[in-house]
N, C-alpha and C positions, 0 to 999 in steps of 0.2 A: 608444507607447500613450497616448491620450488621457485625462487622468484627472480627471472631474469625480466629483459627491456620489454618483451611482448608480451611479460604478463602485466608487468606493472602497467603497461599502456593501455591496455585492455581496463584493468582494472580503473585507469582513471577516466576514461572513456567513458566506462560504464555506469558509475558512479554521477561523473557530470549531466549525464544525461537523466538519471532519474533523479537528479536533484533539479533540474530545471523542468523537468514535465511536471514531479509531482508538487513541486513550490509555485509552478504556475496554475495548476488546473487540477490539484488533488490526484489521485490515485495510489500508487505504489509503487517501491522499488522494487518489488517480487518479480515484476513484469519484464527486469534487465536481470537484476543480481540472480535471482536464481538460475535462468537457463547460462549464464555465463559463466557462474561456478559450477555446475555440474557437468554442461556441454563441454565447454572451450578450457578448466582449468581442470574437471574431472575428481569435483572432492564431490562425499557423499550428501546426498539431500537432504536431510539432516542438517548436515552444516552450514549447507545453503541456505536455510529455512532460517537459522538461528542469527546468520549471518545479515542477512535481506531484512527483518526485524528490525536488529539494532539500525542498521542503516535509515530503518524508516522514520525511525525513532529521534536520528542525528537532523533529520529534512523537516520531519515535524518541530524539533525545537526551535532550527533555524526559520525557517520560514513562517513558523506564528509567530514569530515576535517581530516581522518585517511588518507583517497580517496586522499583530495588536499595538504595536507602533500607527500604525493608518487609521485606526478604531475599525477596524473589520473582524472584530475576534467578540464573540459571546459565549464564555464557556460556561457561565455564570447557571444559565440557565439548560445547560446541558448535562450539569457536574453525579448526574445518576447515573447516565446512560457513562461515561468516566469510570466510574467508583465500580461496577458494577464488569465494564470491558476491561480492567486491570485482570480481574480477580479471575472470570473466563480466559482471558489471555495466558493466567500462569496454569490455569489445566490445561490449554489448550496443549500448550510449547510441551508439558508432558505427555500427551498422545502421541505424539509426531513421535517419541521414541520408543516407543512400543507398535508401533505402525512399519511393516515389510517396506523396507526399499522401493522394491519393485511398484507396487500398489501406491504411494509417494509420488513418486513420478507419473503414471498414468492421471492421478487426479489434478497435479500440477499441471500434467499437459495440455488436458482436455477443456481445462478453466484458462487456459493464455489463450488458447484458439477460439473460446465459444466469445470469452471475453474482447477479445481481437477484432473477431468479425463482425462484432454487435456496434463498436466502436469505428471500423472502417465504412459500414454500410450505410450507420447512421448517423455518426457524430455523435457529441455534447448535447445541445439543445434538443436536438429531435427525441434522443431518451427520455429527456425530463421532460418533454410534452407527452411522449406515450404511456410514459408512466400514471400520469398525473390523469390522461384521459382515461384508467383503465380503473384505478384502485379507489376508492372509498375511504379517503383518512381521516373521516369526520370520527370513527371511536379511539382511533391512539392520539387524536387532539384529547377528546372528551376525557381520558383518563393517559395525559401523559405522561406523567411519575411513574405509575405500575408499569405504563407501556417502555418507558424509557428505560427501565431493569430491565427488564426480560430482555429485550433489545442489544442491549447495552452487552449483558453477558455473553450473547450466542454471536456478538459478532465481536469479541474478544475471544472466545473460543475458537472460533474459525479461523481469525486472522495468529492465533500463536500454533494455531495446528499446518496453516498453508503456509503460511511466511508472507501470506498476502496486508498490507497493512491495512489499519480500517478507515483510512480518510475518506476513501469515494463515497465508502456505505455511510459514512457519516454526515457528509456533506448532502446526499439526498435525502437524509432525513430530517440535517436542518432547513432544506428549501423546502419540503412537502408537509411537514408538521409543525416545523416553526415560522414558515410564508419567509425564510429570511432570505434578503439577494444574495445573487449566487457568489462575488467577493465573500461578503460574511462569513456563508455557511463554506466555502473554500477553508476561509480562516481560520473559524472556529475548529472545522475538522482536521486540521493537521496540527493544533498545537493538541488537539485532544489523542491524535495519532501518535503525539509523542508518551505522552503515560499508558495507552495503551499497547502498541508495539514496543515501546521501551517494560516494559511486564512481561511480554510473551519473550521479547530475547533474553532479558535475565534470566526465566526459567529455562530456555537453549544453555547460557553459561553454564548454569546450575548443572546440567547434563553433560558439559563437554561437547558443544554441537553448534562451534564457531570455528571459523577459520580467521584467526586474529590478525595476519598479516595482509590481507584481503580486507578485512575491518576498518584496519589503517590509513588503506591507502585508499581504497572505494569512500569511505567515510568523509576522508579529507576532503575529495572534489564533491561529495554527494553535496556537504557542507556549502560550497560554492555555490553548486548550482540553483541551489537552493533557494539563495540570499538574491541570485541572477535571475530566475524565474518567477519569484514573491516581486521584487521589485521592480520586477518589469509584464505581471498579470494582468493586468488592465487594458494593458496595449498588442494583449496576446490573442490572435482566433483562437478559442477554444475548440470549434468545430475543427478546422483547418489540421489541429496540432493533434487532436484527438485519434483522425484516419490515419496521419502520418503513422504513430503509436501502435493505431492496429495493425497497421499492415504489418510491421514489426513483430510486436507481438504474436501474430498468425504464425509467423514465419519462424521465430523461436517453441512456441510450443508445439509445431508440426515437426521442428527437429529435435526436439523431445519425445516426444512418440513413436519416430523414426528410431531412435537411439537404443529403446529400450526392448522394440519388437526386432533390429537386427542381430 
């Protein structure tokens, strides 16, 4: 990869920014790093996937330990659905290379936009109440262990096959099955994001399917922002920051779909 001032600024840009959304309010860097390596720097999705992983990986270690510093971190009582999203993770990040290009992209696209406009229309909170008014989690309470494997693997799989990291999925399942506030279950889910998206990019290294110089320097600010976003969540709208994010997001994965249909 070619590395002059505009990319490196992009790159740290990009980085800072998904280290401060996802350190303050969970989610992923999938939602910057991937349309930015593929759109604007033009390496293959693949690499991007394997690339947006580790990084998730760099935000999750930073930022639970700001999280388990505060006592807002229970991994304790999570450590299945963990053990369980590693091991899905590292088939996952193998799929991804036996998977067309072309087909890569359309499902990456179509998950920033669907993901985007759920996020612009409704916010943070509003999810977590519709969610909460619609689903029935009296039986993955009643048998959480079993439900927490199953769980645990399909969205380790998901998350090493998209490049999307699994903090958000994780964190509404520590509010909705573990009653835990939503700091916590933030906390808990991004230091958990770090063993599991750190599993799905090694299995990307393992394939050759990083852009290491992109790593580096995305990694470094992701790092910050991270440590900037964790430390200053509490004081953050999480609605407010969420629409901003979609709008975003809408706007990267419709130029993704753009890209691949012109």
């Amino acid at each position: 990869m070619t590395i002059d001032y505009y990319t490196i600024l992009l790159l740290v840009i990009t980085g800072l920014s998904s280290g401060i959304f996802v350190g303050a309010a969970s989610g992923t860097a999938g939602m910057f790093m991937i349309p930015c390596l593929t759109i604007f720097i033009e390496r293959p999705i693949s690499q991007a996937i394997g690339t947006s992983l580790l990084i998730d990986a760099i935000i999750g270690l930073v930022a639970g330990i700001v999280f388990l510093k505060n006592s807002k971190v229970d991994v304790k009582s999570s450590y299945p659905l963990i053990i369980t999203g590693v091991l899905g993770a590292l088939i996952g990040g193998k799929l991804t290379a036996i998977t067309p290009e072309s087909e890569l992209n359309i499902i990456i696209g179509i998950f920033l936009v669907i993901f985007g406009l759920n996020l612009l229309i409704n916010g943070v909170q509003r999810n977590i109440k519709y969610i909460n008014s619609k689903i029935n989690f009296k039986f993955i309470k009643d048998h959480r262990t079993i439900s927490f494997v199953i769980l645990g693997f399909f969205i380790g799989l998901i998350s090493g096959f998209s490049g999307m990291g699994s903090a958000s999925i994780i964190a509404i399942i520590m509010v909705f099955i573990l009653d835990q506030d939503i700091h916590k279950a933030i906390g808990t889910s991004l230091l958990s994001m770090f063993f599991i998206a750190g599993a799905g990019g090694i299995s990307h290294v393992i394939s050759s399917e990083i852009v290491l110089s992109a790593l580096l320097i995305a990694g470094c600010s992701a790092g910050i922002g991270a440590f900037l976003g964790s430390a200053f969540a509490n004081k953050i709208n999480e609605d407010k920051l969420g629409r901003i994010i979609g709008l975003i997001t809408v706007i990267l994965g419709a130029i993704l779909l753009v890209k691949i249909f012109s």
